[in-house]
Structures are given as structure tokens and as C-alpha cells.
C-alpha positions in Angstrom: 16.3 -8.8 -23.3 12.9 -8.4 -25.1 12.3 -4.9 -26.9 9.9 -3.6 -24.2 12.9 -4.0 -21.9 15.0 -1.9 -23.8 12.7 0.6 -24.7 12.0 0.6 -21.2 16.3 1.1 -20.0 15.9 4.0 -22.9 12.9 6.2 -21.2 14.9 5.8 -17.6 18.0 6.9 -19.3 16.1 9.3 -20.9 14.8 10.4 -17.6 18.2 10.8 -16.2 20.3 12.4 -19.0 17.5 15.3 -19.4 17.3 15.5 -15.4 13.7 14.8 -15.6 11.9 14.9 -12.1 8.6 14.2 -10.7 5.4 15.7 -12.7 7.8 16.5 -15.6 6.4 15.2 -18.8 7.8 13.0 -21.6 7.7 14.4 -25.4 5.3 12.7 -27.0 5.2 8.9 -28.3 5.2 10.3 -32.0 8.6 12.0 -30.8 10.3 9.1 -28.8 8.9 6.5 -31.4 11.3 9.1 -34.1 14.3 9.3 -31.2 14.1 5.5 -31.4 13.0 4.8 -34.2 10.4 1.9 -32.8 7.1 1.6 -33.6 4.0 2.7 -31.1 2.9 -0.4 -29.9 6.7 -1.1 -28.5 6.7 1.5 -27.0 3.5 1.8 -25.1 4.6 -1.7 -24.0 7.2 -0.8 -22.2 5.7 2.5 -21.1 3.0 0.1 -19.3 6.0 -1.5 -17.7 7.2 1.6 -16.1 3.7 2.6 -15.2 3.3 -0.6 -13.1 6.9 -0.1 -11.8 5.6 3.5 -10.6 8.2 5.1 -12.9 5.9 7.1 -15.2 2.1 8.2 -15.1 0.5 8.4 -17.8 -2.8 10.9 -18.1 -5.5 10.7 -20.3 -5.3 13.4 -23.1 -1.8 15.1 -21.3 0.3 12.6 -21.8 3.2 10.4 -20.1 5.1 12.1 -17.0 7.4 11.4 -14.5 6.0 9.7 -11.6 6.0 11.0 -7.8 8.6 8.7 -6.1 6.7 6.0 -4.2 7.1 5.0 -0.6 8.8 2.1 0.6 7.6 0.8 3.5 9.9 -2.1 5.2 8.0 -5.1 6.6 10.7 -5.4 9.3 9.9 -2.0 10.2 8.6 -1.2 13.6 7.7 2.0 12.0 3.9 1.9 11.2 2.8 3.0 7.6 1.5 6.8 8.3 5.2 6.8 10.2 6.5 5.7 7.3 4.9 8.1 4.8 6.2 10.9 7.0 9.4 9.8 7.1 9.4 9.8 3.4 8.3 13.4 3.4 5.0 12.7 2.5 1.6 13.2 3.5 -1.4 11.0 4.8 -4.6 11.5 5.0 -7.6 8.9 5.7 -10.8 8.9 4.6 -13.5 6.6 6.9 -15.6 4.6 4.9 -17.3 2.8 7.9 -16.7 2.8 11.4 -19.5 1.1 13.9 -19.3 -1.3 16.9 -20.9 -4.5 16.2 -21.0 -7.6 17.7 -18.8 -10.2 17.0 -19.5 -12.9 14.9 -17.6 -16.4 13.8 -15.0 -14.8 11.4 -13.6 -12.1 14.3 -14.0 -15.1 16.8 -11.7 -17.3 14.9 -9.3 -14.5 14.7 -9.3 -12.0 17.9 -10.4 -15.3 19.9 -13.4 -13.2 21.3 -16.7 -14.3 22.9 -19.8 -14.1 20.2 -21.5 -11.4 20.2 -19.1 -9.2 22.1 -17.9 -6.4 21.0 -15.5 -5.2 18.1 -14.7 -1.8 16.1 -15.0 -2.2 12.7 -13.3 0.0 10.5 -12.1 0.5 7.0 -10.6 3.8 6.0 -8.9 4.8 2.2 -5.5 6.4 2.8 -4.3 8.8 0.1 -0.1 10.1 0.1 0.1 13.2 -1.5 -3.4 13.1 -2.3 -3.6 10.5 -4.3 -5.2 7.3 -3.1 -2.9 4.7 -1.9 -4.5 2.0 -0.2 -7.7 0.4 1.9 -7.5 -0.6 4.9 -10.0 -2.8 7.2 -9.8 -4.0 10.6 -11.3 -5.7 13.5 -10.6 -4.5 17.2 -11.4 -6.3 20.1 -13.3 -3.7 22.1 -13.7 -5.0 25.2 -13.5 -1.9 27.7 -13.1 0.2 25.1 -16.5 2.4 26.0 -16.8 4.8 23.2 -13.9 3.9 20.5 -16.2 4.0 17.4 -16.9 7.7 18.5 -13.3 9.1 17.6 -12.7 10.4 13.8 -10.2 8.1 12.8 -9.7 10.1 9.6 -7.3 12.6 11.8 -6.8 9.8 15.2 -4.3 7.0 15.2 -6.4 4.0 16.0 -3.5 2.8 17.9 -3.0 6.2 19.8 -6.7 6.1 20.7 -6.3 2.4 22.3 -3.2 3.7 24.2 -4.0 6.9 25.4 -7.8 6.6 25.9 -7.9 2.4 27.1 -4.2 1.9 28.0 -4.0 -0.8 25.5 -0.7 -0.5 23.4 -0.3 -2.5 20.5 3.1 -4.4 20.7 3.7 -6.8 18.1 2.2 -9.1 15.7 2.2 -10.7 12.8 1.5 -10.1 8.9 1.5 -12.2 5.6 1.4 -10.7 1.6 0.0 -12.1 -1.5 -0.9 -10.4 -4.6 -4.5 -9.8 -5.5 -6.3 -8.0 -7.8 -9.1 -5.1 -7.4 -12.8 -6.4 -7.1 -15.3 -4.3 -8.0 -16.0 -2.5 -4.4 -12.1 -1.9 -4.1 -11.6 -0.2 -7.3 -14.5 1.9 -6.7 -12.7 3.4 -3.1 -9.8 3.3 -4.9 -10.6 5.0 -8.2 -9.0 2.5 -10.2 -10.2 0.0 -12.6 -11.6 -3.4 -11.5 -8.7 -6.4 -12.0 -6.0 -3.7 -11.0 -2.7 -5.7 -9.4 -2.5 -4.9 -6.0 -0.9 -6.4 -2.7 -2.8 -7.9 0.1 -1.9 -7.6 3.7 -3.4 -9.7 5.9 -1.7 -10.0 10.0 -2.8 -9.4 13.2 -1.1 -7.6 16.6 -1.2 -8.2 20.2 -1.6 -6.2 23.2 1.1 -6.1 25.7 -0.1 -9.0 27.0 0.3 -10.7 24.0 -3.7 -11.4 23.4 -5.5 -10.6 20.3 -5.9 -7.0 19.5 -6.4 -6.4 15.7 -6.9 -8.1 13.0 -6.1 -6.2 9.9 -6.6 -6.6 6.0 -5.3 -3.5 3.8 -5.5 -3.9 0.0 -2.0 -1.6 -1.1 -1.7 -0.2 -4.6 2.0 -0.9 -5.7 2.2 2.8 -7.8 1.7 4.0 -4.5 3.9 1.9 -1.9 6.6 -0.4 -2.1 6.9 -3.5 0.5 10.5 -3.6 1.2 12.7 -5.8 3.1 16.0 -6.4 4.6 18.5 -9.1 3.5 20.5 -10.6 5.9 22.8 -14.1 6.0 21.1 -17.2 6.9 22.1 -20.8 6.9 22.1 -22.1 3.3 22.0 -18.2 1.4 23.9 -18.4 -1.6 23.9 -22.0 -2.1 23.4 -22.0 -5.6 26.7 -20.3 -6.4 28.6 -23.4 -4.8 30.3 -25.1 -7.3 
């Protein structure tokens, strides 16, 4: 185990025995570097560790603090991710960067499988838990009958709520892949955080109930924010390194 990673088992300990919760702050590096007796740059090694992690927070000119717990969303969920946040406890709220019906062109033709030029919502909206931003979201809706979609404020509406209580459209199932990525320039900026930041990439798209092309999402999740989680469960060949 390298140095960071026990510096790092040290602070969570630390965290535990002293009952430290969220927003709590750490003493200071001069003080844990004396508890320790490690030098600064170990230190703020492995506190960088536990920032990416989502354990600690660090604030410019405050100092180092206990992190608000992040939320875990489950990719085998039916539960969508404002669902999830409120199961957590938490709290949502969306911020529209650009919604407008425009016609569609080759990239939402190859995936909603839509004439040319017809019509599709285009949306992208920041999502903040706990008021602090979270996540970006874009998407592509086929709007066919949909007369009037791009006029509801989907900073308070559920897209999905909209298509099934104003269109009858209900989104059913789908599909969804995740990569890393990093920030580019126009992300960090709706995001407030520095270009090159790590970040996971969500990229899927969901049917109707008649299993046609409905949306086609891409959200760009910050991992101090949410955690993708998943279930385990025994498959054909699991654990087939521990036979002898």
C-alpha cells in the first residue's frame, strides 16, 4: 500500500473515531501533518484521493471538510435520476440551458430513426443536488404530435411526465452505455468546474410503448456528485479465477 493510501485509511479513520459528519471541517494540514508525522505533499496526495472519491471537499482559503454524502444511482434501476435523488433525501433542481424545436438533421436521424427535417425537442438542462451542480444533461425527442412540447419549463416539468400526460407517450424502456470522459471547455463552464475534470458519460436511448425511438440522451455526471452503482448477481463462469 503506497503512503497516499495510508494517509488516506488515516483521515477516514480519523473521520470516524472524532464522529465527523458532513460540512465538518478537518484541523488543518500543519496539524494532521504533526498527528502523523508525514510531510505536506503526502498528505495533500492522498487528500486529492478522497476529494475524487467524494469523501472530503476541500475550499479555497477554509480548508478541508467532510463531504455531503453522494448519490448512488443504480443502473439497473427503473428509478429515474430525480427519483433517485429523492429517494436519497435530496434535492433536484434543473436549470434549462436551451430548449427549442428544430428540425431534424443526420445525427438525430441515425439515432431516433426520424424523417429529415421533422421535428425534435432539443434540450439540455444542468441539474444541481443540494445546490450544488451535479450533472448536464442533453437530449433529443422525437416530437412528432407533440404540438407545443418546447413551451413547458422543464426546469420544474418531468420531460417524461410532459410526454405522458400531455401526448400519451410513456417512456418504457431503453438502453444506456458509460465511459469516462473528461470536462471540455463548454462543460466545465455549466458546470463550474475546471476544464479536464474526470467525469462519466452517459450515453442510451428509450422507447415508447411501442418500442420506437423516443429519446436519445447524453448527460455528462460529475462523480463528487453521483455514484453509478450496480447489482451483482451469479452468472455462468463468475468466480472462475478462484478455481484451483
Amino acid at each position: 500500500m503506497s503512503s497516499r493510501e495510508k494517509i488516506a485509511e488515516l483521515i477516514q479513520s480519523f473521520i470516524i473515531e472524532n464522529k465527523l459528519q458532513p460540512g465538518d471541517r478537518l484541523p488543518s494540514e500543519r496539524e494532521l501533518c504533526e498527528i502523523w508525522g508525514v510531510n505536506r505533499m503526502t498528505l495533500r496526495n492522498a487528500i486529492k484521493r478522497l476529494e475524487d472519491l467524494g469523501v472530503l471537499e476541500s475550499k479555497v482559503g477554509l480548508g478541508t471538510f467532510v463531504a455531503k454524502p453522494r448519490i448512488v444511482r443504480n443502473l439497473q434501476d427503473t428509478l429515474g435520476f430525480s427519483d433517485a435523488v429523492h429517494a436519497a433525501g435530496g434535492e433536484l433542481t434543473r436549470e434549462v440551458v436551451f430548449c427549442k424545436l428544430v428540425e431534424a438533421n443526420k445525427f438525430a436521424v441515425k439515432h431516433l430513426h426520424v424523417m429529415l427535417a421533422s421535428p425534435v425537442l432539443a434540450l439540455t438542462r444542468v441539474g444541481s443536488v443540494n445546490g450544488e451542480k451535479a450533472a448536464m444533461e442533453s437530449v433529443l425527442v422525437n416530437a412528432r404530435n407533440c404540438e407545443g412540447i418546447e413551451e413547458h419549463d422543464y426546469s420544474k416539468e418531468s420531460l417524461y411526465g410532459v410526454l405522458r400526460d400531455s401526448y400519451g407517450i410513456i417512456a418504457d424502456h431503453g438502453s444506456e452505455k458509460i465511459d469516462v470522459t473528461s470536462l471540455s471547455e463548454d462543460e466545465a463552464d455549466l458546470l463550474g468546474y475546471p476544464v479536464g475534470t474526470a467525469a462519466f458519460f452517459q450515453e442510451g436511448l428509450m422507447l415508447n410503448q411501442e418500442g420506437n425511438p423516443l429519446e436519445y440522451f447524453m448527460n455528462v455526471i460529475l462523480p463528487k456528485r453521483i455514484i453509478l452503482g450496480s447489482e451483482m448477481r451469479p452468472f455462468a463462469g463468475m468466480g472462475e479465477f478462484d478455481n484451483a
